[in-house]
py3Dmol code that shows the C-alpha trace and the ligand (Angstrom):
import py3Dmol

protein = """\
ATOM      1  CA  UNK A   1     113.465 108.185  92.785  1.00  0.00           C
ATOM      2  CA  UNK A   2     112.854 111.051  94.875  1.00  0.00           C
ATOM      3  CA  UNK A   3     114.820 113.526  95.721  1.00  0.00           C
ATOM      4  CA  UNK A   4     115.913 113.774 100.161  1.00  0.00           C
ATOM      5  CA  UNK A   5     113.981 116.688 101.527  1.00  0.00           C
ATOM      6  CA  UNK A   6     115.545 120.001 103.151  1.00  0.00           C
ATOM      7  CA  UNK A   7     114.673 120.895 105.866  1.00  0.00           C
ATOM      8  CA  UNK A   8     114.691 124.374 107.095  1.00  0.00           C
ATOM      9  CA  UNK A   9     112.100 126.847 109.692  1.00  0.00           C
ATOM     10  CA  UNK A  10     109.934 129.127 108.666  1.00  0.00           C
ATOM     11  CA  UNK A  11     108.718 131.429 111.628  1.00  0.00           C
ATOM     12  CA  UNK A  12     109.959 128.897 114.084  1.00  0.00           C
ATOM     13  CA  UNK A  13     108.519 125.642 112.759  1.00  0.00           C
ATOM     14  CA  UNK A  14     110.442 123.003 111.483  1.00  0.00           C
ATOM     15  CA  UNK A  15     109.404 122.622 107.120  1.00  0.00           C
ATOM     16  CA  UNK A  16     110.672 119.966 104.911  1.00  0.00           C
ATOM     17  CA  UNK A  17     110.947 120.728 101.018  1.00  0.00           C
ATOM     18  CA  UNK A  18     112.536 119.242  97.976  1.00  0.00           C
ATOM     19  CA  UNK A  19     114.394 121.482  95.847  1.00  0.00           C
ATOM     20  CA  UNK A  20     114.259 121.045  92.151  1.00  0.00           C
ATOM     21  CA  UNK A  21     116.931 122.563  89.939  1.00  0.00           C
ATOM     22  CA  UNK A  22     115.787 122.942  86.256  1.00  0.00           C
ATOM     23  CA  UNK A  23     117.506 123.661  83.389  1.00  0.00           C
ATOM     24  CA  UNK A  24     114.499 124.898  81.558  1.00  0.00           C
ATOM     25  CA  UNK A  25     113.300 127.565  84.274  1.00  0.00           C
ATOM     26  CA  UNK A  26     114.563 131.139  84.323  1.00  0.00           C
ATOM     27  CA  UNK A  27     112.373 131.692  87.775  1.00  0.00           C
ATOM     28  CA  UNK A  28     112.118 130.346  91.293  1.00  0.00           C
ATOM     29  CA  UNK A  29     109.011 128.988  91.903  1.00  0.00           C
ATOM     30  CA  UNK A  30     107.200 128.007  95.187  1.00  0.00           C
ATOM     31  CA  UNK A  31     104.443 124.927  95.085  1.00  0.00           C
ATOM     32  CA  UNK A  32     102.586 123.223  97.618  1.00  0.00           C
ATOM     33  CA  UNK A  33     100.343 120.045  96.992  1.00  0.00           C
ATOM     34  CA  UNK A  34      99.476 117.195  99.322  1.00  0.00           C
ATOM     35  CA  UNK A  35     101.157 114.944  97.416  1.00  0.00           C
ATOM     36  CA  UNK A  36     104.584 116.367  96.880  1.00  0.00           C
ATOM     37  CA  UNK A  37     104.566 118.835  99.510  1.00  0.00           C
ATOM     38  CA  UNK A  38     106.243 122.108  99.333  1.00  0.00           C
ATOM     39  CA  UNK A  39     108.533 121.977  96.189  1.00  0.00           C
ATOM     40  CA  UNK A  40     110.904 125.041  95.622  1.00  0.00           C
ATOM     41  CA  UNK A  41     112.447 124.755  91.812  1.00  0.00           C
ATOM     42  CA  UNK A  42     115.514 127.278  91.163  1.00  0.00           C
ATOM     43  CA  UNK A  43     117.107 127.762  87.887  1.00  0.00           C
ATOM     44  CA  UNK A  44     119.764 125.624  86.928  1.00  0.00           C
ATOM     45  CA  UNK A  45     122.311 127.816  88.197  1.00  0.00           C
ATOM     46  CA  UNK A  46     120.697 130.239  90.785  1.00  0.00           C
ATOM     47  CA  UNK A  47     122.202 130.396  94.599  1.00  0.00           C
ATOM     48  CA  UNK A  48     120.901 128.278  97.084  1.00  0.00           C
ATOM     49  CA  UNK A  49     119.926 131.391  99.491  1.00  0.00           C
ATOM     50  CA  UNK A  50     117.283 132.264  97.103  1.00  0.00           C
ATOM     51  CA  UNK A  51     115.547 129.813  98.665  1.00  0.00           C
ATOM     52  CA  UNK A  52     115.710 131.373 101.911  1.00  0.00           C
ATOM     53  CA  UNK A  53     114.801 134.688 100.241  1.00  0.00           C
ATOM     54  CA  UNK A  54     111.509 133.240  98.351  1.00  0.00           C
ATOM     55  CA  UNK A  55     110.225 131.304 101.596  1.00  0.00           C
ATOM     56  CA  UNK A  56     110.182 134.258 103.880  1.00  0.00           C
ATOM     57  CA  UNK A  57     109.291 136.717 101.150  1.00  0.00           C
ATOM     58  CA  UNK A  58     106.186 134.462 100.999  1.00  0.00           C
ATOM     59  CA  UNK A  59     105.735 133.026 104.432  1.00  0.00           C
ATOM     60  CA  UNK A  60     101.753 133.912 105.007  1.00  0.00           C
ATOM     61  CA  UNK A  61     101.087 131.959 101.681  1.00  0.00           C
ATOM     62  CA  UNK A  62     103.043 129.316 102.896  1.00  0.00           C
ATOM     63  CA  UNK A  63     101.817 128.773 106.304  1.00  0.00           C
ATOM     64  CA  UNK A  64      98.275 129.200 105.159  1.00  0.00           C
ATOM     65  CA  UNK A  65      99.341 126.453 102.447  1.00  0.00           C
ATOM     66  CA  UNK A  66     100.949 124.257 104.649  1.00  0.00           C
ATOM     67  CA  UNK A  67      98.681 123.941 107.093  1.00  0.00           C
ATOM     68  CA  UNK A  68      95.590 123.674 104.357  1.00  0.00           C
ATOM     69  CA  UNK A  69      97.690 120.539 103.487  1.00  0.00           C
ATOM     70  CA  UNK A  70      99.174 119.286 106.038  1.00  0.00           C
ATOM     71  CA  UNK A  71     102.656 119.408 104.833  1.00  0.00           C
ATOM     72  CA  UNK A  72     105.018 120.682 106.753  1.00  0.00           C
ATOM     73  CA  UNK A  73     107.026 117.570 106.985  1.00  0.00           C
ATOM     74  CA  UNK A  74     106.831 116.829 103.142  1.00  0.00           C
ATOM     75  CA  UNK A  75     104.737 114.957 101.448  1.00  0.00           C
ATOM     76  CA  UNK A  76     101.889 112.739 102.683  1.00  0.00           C
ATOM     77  CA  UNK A  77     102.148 109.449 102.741  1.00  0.00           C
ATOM     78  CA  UNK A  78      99.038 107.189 102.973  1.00  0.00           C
ATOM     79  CA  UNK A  79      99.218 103.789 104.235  1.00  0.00           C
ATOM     80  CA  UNK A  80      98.079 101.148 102.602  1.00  0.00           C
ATOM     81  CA  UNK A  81      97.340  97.692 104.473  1.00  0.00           C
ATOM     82  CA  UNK A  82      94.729  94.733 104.556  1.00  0.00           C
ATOM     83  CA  UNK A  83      91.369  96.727 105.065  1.00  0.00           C
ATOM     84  CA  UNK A  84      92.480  99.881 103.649  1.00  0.00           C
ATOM     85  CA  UNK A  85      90.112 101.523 100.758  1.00  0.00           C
ATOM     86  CA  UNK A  86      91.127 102.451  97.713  1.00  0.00           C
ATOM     87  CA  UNK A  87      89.307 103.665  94.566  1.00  0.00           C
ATOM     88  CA  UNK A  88      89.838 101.348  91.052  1.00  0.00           C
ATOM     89  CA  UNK A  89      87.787 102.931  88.676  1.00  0.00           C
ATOM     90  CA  UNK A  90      86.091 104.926  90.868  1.00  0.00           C
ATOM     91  CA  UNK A  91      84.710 102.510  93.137  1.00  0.00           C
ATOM     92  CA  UNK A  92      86.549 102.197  96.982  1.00  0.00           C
ATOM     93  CA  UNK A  93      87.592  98.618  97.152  1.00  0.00           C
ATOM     94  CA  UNK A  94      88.706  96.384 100.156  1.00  0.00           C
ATOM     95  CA  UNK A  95      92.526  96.347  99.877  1.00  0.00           C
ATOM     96  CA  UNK A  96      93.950  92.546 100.751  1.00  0.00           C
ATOM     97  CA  UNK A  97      97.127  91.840 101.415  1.00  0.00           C
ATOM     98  CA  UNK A  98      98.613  88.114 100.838  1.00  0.00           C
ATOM     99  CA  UNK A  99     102.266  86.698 100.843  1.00  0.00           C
ATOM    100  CA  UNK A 100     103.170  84.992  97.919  1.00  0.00           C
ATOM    101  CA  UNK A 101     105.964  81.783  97.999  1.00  0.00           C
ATOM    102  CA  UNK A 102     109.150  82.986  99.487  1.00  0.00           C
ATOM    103  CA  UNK A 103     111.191  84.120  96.457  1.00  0.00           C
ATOM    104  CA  UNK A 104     108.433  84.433  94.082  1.00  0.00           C
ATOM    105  CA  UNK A 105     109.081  87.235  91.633  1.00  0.00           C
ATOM    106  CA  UNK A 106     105.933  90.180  90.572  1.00  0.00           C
ATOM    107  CA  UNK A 107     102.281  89.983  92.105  1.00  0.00           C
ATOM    108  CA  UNK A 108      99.100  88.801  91.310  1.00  0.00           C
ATOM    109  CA  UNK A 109      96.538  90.595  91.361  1.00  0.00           C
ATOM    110  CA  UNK A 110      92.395  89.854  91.776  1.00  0.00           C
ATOM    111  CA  UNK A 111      89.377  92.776  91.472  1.00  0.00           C
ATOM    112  CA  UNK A 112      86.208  91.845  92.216  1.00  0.00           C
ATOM    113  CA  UNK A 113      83.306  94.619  92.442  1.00  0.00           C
ATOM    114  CA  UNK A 114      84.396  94.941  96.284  1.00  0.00           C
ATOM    115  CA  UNK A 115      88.122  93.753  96.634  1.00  0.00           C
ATOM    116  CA  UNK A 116      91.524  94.219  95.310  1.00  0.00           C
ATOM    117  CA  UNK A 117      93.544  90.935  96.238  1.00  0.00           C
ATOM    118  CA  UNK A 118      97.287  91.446  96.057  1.00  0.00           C
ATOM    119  CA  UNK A 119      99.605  88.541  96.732  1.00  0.00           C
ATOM    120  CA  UNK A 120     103.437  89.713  96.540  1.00  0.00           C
ATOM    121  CA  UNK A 121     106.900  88.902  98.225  1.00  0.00           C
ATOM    122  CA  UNK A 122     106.093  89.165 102.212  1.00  0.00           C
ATOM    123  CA  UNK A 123     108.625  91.918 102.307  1.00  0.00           C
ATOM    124  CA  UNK A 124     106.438  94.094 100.479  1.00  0.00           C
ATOM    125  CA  UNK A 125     103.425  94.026 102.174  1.00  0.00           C
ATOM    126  CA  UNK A 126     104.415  96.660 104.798  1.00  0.00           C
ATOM    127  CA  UNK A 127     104.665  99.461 102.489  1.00  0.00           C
ATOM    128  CA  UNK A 128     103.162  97.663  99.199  1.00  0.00           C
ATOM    129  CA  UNK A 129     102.691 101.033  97.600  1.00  0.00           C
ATOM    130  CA  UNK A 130     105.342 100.084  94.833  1.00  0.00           C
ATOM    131  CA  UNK A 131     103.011  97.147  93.829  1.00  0.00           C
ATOM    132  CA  UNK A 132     100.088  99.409  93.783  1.00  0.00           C
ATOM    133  CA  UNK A 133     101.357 101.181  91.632  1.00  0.00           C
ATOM    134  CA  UNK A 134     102.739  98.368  88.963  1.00  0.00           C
ATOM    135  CA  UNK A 135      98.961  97.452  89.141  1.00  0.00           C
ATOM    136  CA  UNK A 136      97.411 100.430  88.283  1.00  0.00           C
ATOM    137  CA  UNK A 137     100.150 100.954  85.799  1.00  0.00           C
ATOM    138  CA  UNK A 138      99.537  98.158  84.160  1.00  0.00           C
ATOM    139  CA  UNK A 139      95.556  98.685  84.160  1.00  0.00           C
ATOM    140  CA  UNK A 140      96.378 101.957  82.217  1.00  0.00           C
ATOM    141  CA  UNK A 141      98.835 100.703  80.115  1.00  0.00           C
ATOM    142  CA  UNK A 142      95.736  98.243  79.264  1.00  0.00           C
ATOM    143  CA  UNK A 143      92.855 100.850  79.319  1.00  0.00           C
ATOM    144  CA  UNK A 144      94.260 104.111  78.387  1.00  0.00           C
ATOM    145  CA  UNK A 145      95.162 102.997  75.051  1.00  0.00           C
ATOM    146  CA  UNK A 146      91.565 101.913  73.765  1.00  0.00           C
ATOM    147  CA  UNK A 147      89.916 104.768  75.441  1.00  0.00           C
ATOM    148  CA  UNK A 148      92.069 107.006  73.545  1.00  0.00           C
ATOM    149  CA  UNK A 149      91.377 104.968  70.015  1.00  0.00           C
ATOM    150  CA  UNK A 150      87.713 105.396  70.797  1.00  0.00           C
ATOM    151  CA  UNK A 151      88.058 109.616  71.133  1.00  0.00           C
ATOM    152  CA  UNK A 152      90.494 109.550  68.555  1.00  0.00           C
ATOM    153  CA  UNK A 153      88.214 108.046  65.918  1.00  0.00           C
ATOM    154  CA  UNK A 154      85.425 111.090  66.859  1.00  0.00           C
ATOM    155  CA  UNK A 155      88.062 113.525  66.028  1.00  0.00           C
ATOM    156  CA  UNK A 156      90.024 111.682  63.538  1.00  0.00           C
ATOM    157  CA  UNK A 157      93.576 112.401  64.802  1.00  0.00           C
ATOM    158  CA  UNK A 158      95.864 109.701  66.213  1.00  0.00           C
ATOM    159  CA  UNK A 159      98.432 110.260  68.553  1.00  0.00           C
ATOM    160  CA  UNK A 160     101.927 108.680  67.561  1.00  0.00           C
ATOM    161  CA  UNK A 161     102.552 107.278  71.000  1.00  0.00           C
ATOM    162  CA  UNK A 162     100.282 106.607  73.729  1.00  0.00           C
ATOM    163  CA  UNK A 163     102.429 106.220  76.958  1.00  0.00           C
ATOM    164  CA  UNK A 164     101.501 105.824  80.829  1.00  0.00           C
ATOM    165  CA  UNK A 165     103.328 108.810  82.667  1.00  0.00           C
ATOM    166  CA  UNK A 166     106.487 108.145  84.675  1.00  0.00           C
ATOM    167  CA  UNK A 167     105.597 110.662  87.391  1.00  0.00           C
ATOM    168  CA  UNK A 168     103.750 113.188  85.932  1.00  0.00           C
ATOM    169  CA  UNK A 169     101.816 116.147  88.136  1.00  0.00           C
ATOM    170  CA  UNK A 170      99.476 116.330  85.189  1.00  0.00           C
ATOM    171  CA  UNK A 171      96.651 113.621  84.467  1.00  0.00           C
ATOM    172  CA  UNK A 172      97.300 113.887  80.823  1.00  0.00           C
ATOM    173  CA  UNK A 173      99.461 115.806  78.677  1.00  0.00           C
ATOM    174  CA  UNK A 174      99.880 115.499  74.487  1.00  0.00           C
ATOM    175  CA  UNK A 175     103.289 116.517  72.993  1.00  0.00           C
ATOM    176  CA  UNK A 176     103.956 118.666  69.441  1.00  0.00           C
ATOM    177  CA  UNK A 177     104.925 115.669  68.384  1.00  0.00           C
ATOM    178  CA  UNK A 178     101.809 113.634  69.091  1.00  0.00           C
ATOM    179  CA  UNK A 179     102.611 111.723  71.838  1.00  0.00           C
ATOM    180  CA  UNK A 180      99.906 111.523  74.254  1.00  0.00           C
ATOM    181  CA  UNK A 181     100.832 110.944  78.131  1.00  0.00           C
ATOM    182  CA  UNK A 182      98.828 110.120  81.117  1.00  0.00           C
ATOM    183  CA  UNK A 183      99.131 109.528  84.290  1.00  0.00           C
ATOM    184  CA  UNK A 184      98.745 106.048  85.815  1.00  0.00           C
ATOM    185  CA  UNK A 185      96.765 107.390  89.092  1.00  0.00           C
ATOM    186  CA  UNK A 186      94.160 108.444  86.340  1.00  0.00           C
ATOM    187  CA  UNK A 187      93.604 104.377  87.178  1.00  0.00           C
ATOM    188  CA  UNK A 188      91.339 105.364  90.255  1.00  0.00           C
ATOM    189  CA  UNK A 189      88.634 107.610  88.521  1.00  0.00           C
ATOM    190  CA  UNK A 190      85.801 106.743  87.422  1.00  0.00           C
ATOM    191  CA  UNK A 191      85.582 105.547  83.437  1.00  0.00           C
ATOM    192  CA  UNK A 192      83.630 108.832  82.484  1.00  0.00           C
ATOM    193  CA  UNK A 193      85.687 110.863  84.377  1.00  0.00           C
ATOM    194  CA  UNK A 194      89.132 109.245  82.523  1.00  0.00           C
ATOM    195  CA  UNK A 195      87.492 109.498  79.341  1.00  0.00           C
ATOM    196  CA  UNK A 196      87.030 113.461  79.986  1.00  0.00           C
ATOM    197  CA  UNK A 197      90.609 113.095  80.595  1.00  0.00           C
ATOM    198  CA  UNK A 198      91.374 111.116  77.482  1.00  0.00           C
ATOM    199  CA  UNK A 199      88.693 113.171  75.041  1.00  0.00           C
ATOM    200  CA  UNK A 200      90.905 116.378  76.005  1.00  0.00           C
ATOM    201  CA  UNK A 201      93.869 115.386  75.404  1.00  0.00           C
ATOM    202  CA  UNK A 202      92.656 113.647  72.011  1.00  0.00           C
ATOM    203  CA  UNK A 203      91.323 117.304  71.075  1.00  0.00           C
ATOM    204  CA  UNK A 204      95.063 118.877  71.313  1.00  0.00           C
ATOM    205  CA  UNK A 205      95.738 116.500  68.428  1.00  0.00           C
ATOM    206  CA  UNK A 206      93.802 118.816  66.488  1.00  0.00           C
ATOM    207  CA  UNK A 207      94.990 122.283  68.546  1.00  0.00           C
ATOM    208  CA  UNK A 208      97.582 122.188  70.687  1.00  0.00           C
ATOM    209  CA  UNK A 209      96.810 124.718  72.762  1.00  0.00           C
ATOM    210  CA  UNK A 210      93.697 126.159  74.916  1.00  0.00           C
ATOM    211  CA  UNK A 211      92.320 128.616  72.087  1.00  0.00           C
ATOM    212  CA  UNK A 212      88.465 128.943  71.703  1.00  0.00           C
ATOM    213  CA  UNK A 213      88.854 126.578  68.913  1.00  0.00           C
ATOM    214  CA  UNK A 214      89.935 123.827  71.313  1.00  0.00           C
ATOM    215  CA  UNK A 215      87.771 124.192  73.810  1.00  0.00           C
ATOM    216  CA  UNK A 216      84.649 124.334  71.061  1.00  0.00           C
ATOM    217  CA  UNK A 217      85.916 121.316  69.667  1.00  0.00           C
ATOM    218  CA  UNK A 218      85.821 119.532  73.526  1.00  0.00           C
ATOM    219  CA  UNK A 219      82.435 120.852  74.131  1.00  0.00           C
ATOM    220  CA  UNK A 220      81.374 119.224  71.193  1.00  0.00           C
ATOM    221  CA  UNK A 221      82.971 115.836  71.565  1.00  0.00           C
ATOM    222  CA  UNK A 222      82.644 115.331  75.612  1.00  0.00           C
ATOM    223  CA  UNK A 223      80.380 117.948  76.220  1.00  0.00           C
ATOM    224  CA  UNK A 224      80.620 116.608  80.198  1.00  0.00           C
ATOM    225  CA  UNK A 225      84.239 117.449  80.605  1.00  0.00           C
ATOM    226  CA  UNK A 226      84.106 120.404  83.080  1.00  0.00           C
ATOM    227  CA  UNK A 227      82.299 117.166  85.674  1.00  0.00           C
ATOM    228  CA  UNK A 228      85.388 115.674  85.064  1.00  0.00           C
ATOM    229  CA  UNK A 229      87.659 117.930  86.029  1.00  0.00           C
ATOM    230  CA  UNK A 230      85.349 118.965  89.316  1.00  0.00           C
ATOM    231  CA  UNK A 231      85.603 115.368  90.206  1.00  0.00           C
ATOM    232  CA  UNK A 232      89.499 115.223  90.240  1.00  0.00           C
ATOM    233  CA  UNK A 233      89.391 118.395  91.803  1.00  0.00           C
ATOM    234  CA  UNK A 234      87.312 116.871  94.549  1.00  0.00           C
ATOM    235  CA  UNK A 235      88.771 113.693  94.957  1.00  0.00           C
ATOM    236  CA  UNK A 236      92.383 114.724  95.266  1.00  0.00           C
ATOM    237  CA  UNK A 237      92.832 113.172  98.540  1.00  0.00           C
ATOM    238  CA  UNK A 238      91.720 109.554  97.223  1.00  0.00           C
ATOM    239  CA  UNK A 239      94.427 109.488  94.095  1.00  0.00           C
ATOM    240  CA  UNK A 240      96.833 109.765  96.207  1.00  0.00           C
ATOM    241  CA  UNK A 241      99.345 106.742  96.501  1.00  0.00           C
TER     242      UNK A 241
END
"""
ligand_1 = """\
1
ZN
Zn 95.009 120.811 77.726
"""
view = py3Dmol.view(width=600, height=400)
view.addModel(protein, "pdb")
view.setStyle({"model": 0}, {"cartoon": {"style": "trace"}})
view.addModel(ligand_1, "xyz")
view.setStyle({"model": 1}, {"stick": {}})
view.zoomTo()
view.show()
């Protein structure tokens, strides 16, 4: 669940932010992103004015950010409705909407080459974004795993764990202990541009880190993976849910 949002001005206008306290961070930190919006995260125990403190001490960043994003009121939301597009594997597909039987439990879901059918409980269909997202998760949770058995094999490390990312900012991560996560959103790029995902994350079984060594090793196993990354980088807007 997410957090409420704050809401305080900066140079007269009205700005929403969540505020993230963390244990593990010893320094404030500013972020903006169109999906998540301005996040401020404060050490576990630092005052509350800091805030305050950090956004004017870095208001022209901000505003510039802001309005790059179009954020000030938090995060954006996209709607999703019969007709909207949305990209499954890279390829913008027709979203439908249907109703299933009053008191039916899950969704069903049909892909063609054009459409994504969803049929849930009627009282999901105005914001069905929750279903979205059990479908994609459950396309990674299906894909992710095989894609990373295929990369693993070329560099002959397995992960421990495979797992599909509870709300991860990153599109993959792997752990020291050889967990590998990723992120189910990953669900709307195109197959090459997952497996440039996957084939990176595979290569920190080997070096967990981003030492010359690593990145030779990538370059040699997805030599492609910089398109990857330009692609995401492009396509922000569309992975958002
Ligand atoms: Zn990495």
């Amino acid at each position: 669940m997410k957090a409420p949002l704050s809401r305080t001005l900066l140079k007269g206008r009205t700005l929403r932010y969540s505020l993230r306290r963390d244990r593990r961070t010893r320094r404030p930190g500013l972020e903006v992103s169109r999906r998540d919006g301005l996040v401020v995260s404060l050490p576990a125990r630092a005052r509350e004015e800091m805030v305050h403190e950090m956004l004017h001490q870095w208001s022209d960043w901000l505003i510039k950010k802001l309005d790059e994003y179009d954020c000030w009121d938090g995060p954006c939301v996209r709607e999703y409705a019969t007709g909207s597009r949305i990209l499954i594997l890279g390829r913008p597909r027709r979203l439908k909407l249907k109703a299933l039987a009053a008191g039916a439990r899950g969704y069903k879901a049909e892909l063609d080459d054009e459409h994504l059918v969803l049929a849930m409980a009627p009282e999901r269909i105005l914001d069905p974004r929750p279903v979205l997202e059990q479908y994609l998760r459950s396309l990674a949770r299906d894909h992710l795993p095989k894609r990373t058995e295929h990369w693993a094999a070329r560099v002959e490390r397995w992960p421990s764990r495979v797992i599909v990312g509870e709300r991860t900012t990153r599109w993959g991560s792997c752990s020291p202990s050889g967990t590998l996560s990723y992120c189910y959103r990953l669900m709307m790029a195109p197959p090459d541009v997952i497996d440039s995902i996957v084939a990176h994350e595979v290569c920190h079984l080997r070096h967990l880190d981003h030492s010359k060594r690593f990145w030779r090793l990538l370059d040699e196993v997805y030599p492609h993976h910089r398109r990857g990354r330009d692609w995401l980088n492009e396509h922000e807007d569309d992975l958002i849910l």
